[in-house]
C-alpha positions in Angstrom: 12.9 45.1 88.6 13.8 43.2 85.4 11.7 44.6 82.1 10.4 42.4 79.8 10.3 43.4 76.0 6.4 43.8 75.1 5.0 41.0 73.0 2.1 42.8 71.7 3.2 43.0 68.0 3.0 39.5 67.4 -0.8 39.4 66.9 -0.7 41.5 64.4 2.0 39.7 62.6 0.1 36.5 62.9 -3.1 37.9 61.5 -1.1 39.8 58.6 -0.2 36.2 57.9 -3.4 34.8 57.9 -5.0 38.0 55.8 -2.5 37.3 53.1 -3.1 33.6 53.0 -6.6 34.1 52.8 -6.3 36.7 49.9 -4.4 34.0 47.8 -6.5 31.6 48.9 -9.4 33.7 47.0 -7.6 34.7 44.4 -6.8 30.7 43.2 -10.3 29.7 44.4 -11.7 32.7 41.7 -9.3 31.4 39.3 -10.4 27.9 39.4 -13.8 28.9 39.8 -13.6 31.1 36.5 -11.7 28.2 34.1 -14.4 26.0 35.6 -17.5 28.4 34.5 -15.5 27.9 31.2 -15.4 24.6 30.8 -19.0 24.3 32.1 -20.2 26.9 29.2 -18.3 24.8 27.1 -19.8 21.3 28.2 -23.7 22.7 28.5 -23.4 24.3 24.9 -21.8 20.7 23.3 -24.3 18.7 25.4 -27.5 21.0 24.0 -25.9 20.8 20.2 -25.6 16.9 20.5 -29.0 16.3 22.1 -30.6 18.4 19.0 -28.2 16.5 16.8 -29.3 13.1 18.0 -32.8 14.2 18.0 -32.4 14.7 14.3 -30.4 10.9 14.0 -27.8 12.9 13.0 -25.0 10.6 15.1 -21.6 11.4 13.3 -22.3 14.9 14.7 -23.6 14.5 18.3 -20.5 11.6 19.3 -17.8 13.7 18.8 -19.3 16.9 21.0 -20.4 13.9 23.4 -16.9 12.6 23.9 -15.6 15.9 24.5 -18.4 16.5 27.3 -17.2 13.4 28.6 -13.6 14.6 28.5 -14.5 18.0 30.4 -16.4 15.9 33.3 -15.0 12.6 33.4 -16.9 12.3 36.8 -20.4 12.4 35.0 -22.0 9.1 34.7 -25.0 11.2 32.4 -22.6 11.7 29.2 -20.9 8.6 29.3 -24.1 7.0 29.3 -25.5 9.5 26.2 -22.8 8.6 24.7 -23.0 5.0 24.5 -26.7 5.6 23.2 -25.2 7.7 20.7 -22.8 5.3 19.6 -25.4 2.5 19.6 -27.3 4.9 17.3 -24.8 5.0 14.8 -24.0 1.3 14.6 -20.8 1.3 16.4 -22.7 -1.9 19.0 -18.9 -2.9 19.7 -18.1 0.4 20.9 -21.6 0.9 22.6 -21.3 -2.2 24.6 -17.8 -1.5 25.7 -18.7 1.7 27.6 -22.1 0.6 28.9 -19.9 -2.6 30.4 -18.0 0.6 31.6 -20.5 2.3 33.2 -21.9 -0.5 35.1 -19.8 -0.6 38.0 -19.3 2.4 37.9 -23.2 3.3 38.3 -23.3 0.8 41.4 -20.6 2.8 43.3 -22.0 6.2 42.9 -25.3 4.6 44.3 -27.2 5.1 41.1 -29.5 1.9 40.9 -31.4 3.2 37.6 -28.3 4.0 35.5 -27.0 0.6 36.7 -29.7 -1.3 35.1 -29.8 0.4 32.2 -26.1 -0.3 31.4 -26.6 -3.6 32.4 -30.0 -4.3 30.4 -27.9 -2.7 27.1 -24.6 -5.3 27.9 -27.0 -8.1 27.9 -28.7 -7.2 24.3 -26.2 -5.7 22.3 -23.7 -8.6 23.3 -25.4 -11.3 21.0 -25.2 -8.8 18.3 -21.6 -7.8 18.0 -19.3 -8.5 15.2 -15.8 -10.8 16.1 -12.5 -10.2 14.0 -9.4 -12.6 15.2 -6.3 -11.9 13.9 -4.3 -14.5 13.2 -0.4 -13.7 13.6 1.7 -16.9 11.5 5.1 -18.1 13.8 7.4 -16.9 10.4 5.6 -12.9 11.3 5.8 -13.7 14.8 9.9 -14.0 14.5 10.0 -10.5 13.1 12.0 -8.2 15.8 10.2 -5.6 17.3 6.7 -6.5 15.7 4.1 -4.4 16.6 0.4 -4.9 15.3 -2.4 -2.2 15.2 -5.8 -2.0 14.3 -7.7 1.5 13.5 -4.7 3.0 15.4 -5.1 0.8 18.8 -2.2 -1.8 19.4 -3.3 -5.4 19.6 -1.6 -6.7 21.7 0.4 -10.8 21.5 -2.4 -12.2 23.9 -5.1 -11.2 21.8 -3.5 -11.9 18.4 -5.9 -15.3 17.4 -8.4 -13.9 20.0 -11.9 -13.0 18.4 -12.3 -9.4 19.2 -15.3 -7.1 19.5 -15.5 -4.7 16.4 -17.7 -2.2 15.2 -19.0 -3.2 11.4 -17.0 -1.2 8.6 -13.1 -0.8 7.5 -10.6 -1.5 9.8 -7.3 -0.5 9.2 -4.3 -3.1 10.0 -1.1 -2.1 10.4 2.4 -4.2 10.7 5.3 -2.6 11.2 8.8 -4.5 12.7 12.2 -3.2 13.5 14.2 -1.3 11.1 12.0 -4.0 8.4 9.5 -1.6 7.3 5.6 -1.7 7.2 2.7 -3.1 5.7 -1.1 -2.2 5.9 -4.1 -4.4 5.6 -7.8 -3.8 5.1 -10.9 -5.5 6.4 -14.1 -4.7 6.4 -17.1 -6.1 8.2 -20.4 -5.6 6.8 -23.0 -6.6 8.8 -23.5 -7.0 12.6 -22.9 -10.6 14.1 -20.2 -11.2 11.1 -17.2 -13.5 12.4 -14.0 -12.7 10.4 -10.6 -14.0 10.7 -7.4 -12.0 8.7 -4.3 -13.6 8.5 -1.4 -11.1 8.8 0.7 -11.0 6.1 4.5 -10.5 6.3 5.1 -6.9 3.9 7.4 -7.3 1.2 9.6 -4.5 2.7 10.3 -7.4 5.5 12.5 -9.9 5.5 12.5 -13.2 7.9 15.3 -13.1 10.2 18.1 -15.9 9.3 17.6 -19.0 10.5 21.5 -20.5 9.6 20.2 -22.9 7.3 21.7 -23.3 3.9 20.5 -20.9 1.1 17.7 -22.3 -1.4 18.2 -21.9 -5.2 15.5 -18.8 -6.9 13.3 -19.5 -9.0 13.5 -18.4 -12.2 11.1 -16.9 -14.1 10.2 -18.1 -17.7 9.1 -14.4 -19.3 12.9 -13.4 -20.1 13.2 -16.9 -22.4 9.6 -16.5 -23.5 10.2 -13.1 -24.9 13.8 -14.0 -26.3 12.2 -17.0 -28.0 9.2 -15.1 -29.9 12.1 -12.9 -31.0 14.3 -15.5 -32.3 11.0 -17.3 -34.1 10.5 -13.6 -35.8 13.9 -12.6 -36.4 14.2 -16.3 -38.8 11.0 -15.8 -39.9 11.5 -12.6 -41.4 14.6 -13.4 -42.7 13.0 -16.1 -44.6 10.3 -13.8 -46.1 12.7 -11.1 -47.1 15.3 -13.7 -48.4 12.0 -14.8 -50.6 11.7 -11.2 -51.9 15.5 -11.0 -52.5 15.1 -14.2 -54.7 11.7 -12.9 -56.4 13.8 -9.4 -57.1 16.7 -11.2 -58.3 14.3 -13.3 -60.6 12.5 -10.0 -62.1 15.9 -8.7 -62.5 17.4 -11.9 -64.7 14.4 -11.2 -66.7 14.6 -7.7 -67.9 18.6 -8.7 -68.3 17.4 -11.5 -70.5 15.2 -9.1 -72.8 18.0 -6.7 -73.1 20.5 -9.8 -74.5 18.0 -10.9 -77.0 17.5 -7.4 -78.2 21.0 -7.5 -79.1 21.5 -4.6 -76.5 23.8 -3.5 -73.7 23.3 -1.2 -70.7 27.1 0.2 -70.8 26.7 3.7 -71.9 29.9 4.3 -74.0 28.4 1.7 -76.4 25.9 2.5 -79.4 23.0 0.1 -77.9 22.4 2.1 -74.5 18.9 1.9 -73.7 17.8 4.2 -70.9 14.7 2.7 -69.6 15.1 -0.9 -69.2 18.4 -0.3 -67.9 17.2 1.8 -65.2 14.4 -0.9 -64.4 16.9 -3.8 -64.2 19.7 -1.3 -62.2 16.0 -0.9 -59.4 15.6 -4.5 -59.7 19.3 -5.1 -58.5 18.9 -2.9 -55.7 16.1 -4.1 -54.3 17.4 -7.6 -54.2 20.6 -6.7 -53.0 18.6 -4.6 -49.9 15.9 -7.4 -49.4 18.8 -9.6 -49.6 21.0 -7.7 -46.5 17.8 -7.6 -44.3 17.5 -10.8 -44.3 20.7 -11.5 -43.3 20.3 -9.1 -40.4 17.3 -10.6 -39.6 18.6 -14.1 -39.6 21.8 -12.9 -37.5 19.2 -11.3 -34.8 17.0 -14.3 -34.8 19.8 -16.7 -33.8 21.2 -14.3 -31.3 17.7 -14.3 -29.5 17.6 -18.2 -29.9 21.4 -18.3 -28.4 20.0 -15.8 -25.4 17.2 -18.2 -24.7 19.2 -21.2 -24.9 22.2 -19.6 -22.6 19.4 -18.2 -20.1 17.4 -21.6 -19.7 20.9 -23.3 -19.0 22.5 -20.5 -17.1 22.7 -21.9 -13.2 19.9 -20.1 -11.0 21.3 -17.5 -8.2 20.8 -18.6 -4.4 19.5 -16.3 -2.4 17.8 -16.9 1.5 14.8 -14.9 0.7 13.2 -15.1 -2.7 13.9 -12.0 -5.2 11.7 -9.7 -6.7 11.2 -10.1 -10.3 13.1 -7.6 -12.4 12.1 -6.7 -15.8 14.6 -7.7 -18.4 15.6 -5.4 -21.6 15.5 -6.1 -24.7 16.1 -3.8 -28.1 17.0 -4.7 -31.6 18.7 -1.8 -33.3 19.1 -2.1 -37.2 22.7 -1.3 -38.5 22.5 -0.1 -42.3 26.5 0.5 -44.0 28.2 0.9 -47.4 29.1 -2.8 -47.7 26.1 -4.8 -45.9 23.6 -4.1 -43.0 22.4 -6.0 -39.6 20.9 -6.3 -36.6 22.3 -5.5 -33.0 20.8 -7.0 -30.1 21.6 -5.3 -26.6 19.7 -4.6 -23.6 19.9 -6.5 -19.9 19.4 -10.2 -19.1 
């Protein structure tokens, strides 16, 4: 008679099986079970600080712990809806009215008539009071590759650039950055509730239009450079002037004490008998201030028509052509005196 092996071992294999799934099955389901005791700790602890918070109207420190009850259960209608009171409490209507429009629907498919209705009675009376910004994007910042606009760190995107948008009153941050063209920030700020505001966004100096294959345009240019070269020419030949006046008084003081020496019958030449210290030495410091009044003149008048040439040479100088307009760039400008044995003057340098 044939023998069959015995198949009673199998049983027990099975049910080792099932013991060990079951064990793992408990130990992930304790696991689970424990972060979620920690998170609801964490969520029951927020939500009891923020409701004392908002008891004492204390909003900018109830929100936050709101929105991060809201983040641990995202499945609980009750804190999205606290905190859209709370946000309505602090001002922020725009941001209010965006969740209770959130919560609506989502009220009617969890079957809960009463928080339904209350999202819906809040949409209906906060929407007459909310502020509208547009921005308004101009077809020259449009053409910018790879523009990307964003307001308080939220992207706006091209279909609602010239659309009036919901906004909280207070500062709102713009920013405009493009390709590989830089970035540029702009500020507005909405004061009261209802306010409509439109901000044109500006192209950033850092930026530059991409070409269009027309022609370059002449700069441009400014006037300051020949305004400052022409105050220095009218100074440089009006000082010469006035010194070459002194020089002449001088010389004129100095042909008098000459004159009184001759009719004295005397002589400032030392090896002769009629040396006479004193007036000699007033007429030899009348003859040397002359002679200096004289040489700054000269300096003056030689740096005067070198700033009267400069103006003249950069009025008629042909303008640069550039495609995009260039910055202004300050010119400089120094008048250095130049004193030696056998005359002095005046050098003009700098950049132009």
């Amino acid at each position: 008679m044939r023998r069959y092996p015995s198949s009673s071992p199998r049983p027990f294999y099975a049910s080792g099986i099932l013991l060990s799934i079951a064990v793992t099955t408990f130990a992930l389901g304790a696991q689970a079970q424990s972060e979620g005791g920690a998170q609801t700790s964490a969520a029951t602890t927020l939500w009891e600080q923020a409701l004392e918070a908002m008891h004492n109207q204390d909003f900018a420190s109830a929100c936050p712990k709101i929105e991060e009850v809201a983040r641990l259960r995202p499945d609980g209608l009750g804190a999205k809806l606290k905190l859209a009171e709370c946000y309505e409490g602090a001002g922020r209507l725009a941001s209010a009215w965006a969740l209770y429009a959130l919560i609506e629907p989502l009220a009617e498919k969890a079957n809960q008539p009463d928080r339904q209705k209350t999202a819906h009675d809040r949409v209906e009376a906060l929407k007459p009071k909310l502020a509208m910004l547009t921005i308004a994007v101009p077809d020259t910042v449009r053409a910018l590759p790879g523009l990307e606009i964003k307001c308080d760190d939220q992207v706006v995107e091209p279909a609602q650039w010239g659309v009036p948008l919901r906004m909280d009153k207070g500062r709102h941050v713009i920013v405009v950055t493009a390709t590989t063209m830089g970035s540029g920030t702009q500020i507005e700020v909405i004061e009261t509730d209802g306010a409509t505001r439109t901000v044109s966004i500006v192209q950033p100096a850092s930026m530059k239009l991409p070409s269009d294959g027309k022609e370059p345009v002449s700069i441009k240019r400014s006037v300051a450079p020949a305004v400052v070269l022409g105050l220095l020419a009218a100074g440089g030949i009006g000082s010469g002037i006035g010194l070459m006046t002194l020089s002449s008084s001088k010389g004129s003081d100095a042909d008098a004490v000459a004159s009184m020496i001759t009719a004295q019958h005397g002589t400032c030449v030392s090896r002769w008998g009629s040396f006479e210290p004193k007036p000699c030495a007033d007429l030899e410091e009348k003859l040397k201030a002359r002679d200096m009044f004289h040489n700054v003149a000269v300096g003056a008048f030689i740096g005067g028509g070198a700033a009267a040439a400069g103006t003249v040479l950069y009025l008629l100088w042909p303008s640069p052509r550039a495609k995009t307009p260039a910055p202004f760039v300050a010119r400089d400008i120094r008048l250095t005196p130049i004193l030696g044995p056998v005359g002095n003057g005046l050098l003009v340098s700098g950049s132009f």
